[in-house]
C-alpha positions in Angstrom: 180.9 10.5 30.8 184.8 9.9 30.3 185.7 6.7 32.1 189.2 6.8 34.0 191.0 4.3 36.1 193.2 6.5 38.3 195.5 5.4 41.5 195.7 7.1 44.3 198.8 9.2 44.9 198.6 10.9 48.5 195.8 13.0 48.2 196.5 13.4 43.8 194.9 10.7 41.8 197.0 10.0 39.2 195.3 8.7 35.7 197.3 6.2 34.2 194.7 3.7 31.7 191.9 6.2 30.1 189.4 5.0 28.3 186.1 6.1 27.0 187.1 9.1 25.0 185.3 12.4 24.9 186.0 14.1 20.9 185.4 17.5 19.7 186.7 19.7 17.6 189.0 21.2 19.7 190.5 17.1 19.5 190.4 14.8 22.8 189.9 15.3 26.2 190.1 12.3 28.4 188.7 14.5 31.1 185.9 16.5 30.9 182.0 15.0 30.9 181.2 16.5 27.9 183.5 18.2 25.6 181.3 18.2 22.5 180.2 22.1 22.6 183.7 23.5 23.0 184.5 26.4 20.2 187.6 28.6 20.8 187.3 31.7 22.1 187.3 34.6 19.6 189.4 36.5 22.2 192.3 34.5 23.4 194.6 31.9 20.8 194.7 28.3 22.3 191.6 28.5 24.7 187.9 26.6 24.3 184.9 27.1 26.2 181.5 25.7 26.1 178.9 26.7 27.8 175.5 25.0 28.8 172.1 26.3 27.1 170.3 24.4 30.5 172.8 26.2 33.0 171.2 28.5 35.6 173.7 30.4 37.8 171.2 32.0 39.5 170.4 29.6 42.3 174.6 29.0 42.6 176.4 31.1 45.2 179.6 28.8 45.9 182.2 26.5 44.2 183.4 23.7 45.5 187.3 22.9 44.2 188.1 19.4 43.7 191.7 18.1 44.0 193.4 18.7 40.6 194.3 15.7 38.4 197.4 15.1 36.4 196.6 13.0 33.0 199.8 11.5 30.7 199.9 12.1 27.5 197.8 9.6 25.3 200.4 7.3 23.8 203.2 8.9 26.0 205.6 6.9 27.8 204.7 8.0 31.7 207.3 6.1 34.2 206.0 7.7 37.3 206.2 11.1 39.2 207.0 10.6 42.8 204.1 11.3 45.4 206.0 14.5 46.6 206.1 16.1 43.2 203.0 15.0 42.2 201.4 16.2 45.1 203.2 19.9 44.9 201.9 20.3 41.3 198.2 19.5 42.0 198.4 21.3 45.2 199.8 24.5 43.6 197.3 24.4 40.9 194.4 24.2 43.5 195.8 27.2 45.6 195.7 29.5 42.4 192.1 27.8 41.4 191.1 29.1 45.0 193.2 32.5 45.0 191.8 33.8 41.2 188.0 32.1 42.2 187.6 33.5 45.3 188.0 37.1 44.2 184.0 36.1 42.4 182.9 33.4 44.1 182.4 32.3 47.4 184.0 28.9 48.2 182.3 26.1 49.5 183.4 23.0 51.5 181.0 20.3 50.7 178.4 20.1 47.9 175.1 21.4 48.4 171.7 22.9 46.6 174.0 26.5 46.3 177.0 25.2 45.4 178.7 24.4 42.2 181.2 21.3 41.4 184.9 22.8 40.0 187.0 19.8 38.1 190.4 20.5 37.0 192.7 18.1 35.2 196.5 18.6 33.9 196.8 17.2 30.9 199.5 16.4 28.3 202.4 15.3 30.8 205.1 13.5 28.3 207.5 11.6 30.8 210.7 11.9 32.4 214.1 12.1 30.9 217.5 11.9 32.7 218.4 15.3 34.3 221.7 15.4 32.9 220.1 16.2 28.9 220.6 18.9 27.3 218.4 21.8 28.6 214.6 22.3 27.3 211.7 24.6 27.2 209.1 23.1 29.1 210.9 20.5 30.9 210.3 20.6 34.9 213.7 19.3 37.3 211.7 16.9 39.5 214.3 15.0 41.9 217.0 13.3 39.6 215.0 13.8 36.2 213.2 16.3 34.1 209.1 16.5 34.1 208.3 17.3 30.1 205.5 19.6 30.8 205.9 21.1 27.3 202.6 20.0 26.0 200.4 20.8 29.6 197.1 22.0 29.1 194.3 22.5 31.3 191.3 21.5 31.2 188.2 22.0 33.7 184.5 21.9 34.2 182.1 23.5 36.5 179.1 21.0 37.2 175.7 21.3 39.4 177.3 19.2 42.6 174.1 17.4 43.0 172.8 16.6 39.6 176.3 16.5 37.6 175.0 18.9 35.0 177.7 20.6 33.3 177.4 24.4 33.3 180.5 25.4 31.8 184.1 24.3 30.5 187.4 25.1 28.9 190.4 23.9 27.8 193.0 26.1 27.7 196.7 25.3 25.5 198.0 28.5 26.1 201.7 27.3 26.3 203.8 27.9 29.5 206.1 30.6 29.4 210.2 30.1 30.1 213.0 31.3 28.8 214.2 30.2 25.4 216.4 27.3 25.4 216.4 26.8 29.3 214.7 24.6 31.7 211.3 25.6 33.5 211.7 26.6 37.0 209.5 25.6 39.8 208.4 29.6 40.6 207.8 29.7 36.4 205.3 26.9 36.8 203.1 28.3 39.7 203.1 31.5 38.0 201.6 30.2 34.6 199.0 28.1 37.4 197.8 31.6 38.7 197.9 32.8 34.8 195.6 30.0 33.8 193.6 30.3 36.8 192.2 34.1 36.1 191.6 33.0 32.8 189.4 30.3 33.8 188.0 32.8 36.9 187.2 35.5 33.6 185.7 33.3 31.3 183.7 31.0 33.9 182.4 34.5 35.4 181.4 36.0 31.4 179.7 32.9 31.0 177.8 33.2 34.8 176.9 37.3 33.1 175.7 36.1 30.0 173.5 33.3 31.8 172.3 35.4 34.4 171.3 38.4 31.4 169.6 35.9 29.8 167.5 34.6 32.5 166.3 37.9 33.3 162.8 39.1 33.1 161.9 41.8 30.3 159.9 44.3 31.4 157.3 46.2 29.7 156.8 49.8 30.2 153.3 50.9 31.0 151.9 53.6 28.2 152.0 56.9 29.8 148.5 58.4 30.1 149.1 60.7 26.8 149.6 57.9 24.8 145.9 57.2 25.1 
């Protein structure tokens, strides 16, 4: 299990120090419990998914949506994001999480024996730069300076809420979307949120199909009489 040491900001912990590093061959994730299975999908450039051989969706009816983290950049300079816009970007990540889920999955308040864990992270934030430089793809107006948010990823897991058995998790890179040469807009970000969100709700709910197929009983056909 990744380690982290993470300060509360409002109701967003912030990681600052991580330690403990989960590698794969997708590269690092400071997040996830387990990142060694990930493969990239065969589908869709800059996404990786791994999915649990022990995972049993059929005794899950509910998800359970944790508050979404946002994780610096390894090595990155990170001076601070002030509560407010910290707490708008996990917020709006968590509304799309809960928008795209729902439309498969019940939502739960509290664990339980039906109900499985959802852990989301933002990763990759770079730091702040004055908001007087020159314009930038990727770069977020956040009071008096500019978020670099050109290397965000996201990466999330879906674990049993009791036992902490991972079922399924991805990382997707797929890069946010702004026009060339300008900086990212606030409406830009929420929309790539709900973009990465029904990705996650597609793939989470292939993997729940394939499970669920696999898990099924074969049945045998009885000879017909004139067989005999």
């Amino acid at each position: 299990m990744s380690s982290h040491r993470l300060l509360p900001l409002g109701l967003l912990a912030l990681a600052h120090a991580l330690a403990g590093c989960v590698t794969s061959d997708r590269g690092r994730s400071d997040f996830l419990s387990r990142a060694d299975g990930l493969t990239p999908s065969a589908r869709e450039p800059g996404l990786w998914t791994a999915e649990s051989p022990q995972a049993d969706f059929s005794s899950f009816t509910q998800l359970l949506i944790e508050d979404v983290l946002l994780l610096p950049d390894p090595g990155s300079p990170f001076p601070g994001l002030k509560g407010e816009d910290a707490y708008e970007i996990s917020r709006s990540f968590k509304q799309a999480l809960r928008k795209e889920l729902s439309r498969k999955f019940r939502i739960a308040t509290r664990p339980g024996p039906e109900v499985l864990q959802v852990r989301a992270a933002l990763a990759g934030l770079r730091g702040l730069s004055p908001l007087g430089s020159a314009p930038a793809p990727g770069r977020l107006p956040v009071r008096d300076s500019l978020l670099d948010l050109s290397q965000l990823r996201i990466e999330l897991e879906v674990l049993d809420s009791r036992s902490g058995l991972q079922h399924f998790a991805l990382i997707d890179t797929q890069p946010l979307a702004n026009r060339r040469g300008s900086s990212l807009t606030w409406d830009q970000l929420r929309q790539a949120f709900y973009e990465w969100s029904w990705r996650f709700q597609r793939e989470l709910d292939l993997a729940r199909q394939r499970a669920l197929a696999l898990s099924e009983p074969v049945l045998l056909e009885e000879p017909a009489l004139s067989d005999f």
